[in-house]
C-alpha positions in Angstrom: 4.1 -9.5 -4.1 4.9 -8.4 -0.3 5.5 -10.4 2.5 5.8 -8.8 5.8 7.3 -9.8 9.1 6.1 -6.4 11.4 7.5 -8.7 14.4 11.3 -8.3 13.0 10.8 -5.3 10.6 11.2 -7.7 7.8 10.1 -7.3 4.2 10.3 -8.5 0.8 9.1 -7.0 -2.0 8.8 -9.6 -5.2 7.5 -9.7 -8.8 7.1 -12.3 -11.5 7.6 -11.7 -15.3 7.0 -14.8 -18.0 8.0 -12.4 -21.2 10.4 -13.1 -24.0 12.6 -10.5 -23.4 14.9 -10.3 -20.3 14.7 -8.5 -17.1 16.6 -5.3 -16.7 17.9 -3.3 -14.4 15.3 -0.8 -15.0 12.7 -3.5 -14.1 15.1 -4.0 -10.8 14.8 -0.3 -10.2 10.7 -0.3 -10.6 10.5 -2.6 -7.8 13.0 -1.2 -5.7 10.7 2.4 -6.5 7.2 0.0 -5.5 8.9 -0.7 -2.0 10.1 2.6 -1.4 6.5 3.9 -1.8 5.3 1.0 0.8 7.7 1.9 2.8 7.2 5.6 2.6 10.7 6.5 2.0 12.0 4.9 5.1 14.0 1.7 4.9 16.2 1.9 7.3 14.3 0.8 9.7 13.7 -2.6 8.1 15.7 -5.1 6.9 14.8 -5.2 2.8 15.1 -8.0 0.3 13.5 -7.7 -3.2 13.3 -11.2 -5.2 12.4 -11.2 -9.4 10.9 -14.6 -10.8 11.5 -14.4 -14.5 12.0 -16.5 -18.1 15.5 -14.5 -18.0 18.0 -11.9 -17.0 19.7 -9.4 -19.4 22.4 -7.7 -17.4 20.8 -6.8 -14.3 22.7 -10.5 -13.0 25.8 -9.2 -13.3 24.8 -5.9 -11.9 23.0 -7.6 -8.6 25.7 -9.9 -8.0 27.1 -7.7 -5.1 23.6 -6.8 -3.5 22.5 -9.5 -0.4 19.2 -8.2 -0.6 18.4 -9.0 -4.2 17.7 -12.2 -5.6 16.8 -13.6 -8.7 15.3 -16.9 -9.6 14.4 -18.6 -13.2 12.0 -21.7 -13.6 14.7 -23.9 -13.0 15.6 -22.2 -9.7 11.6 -23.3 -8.4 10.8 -26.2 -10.0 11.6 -29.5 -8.6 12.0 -32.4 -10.7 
């Protein structure tokens, strides 16, 4: 997914994975290659955030835990009971 604000240079680039085994930071650095590509190279002119939706995280939490502009969200971060 992309969503786009052109008005504030504001973009996020997202995916969603339902699998059994976690999400890596190789999955992390797919996306963040995907965004770089829409971007053509240049994101320094826009204020970037990247959000994974996923059954689970292998060690790409730990790793992400520093980085503002990446954010990661299970079932139980969406669903409202």
């Amino acid at each position: 997914m992309v969503g786009v604000n052109r008005s504030e240079r504001r973009v996020v680039f997202g995916e969603a994975r339902w699998r059994s085994t976690p999400v890596t930071t190789r999955d992390l650095d797919a996306l963040v290659e995907k965004g770089l590509l829409w971007l053509r190279g240049d994101s320094s002119r826009w204020d970037v955030q990247y959000a994974f939706f996923a059954r689970s995280f292998g060690q790409i939490s730990a790793a992400s835990g520093d980085d503002d502009a990446i954010h990661l969200f299970t079932a139980q971060d969406v669903i409202v009971a």
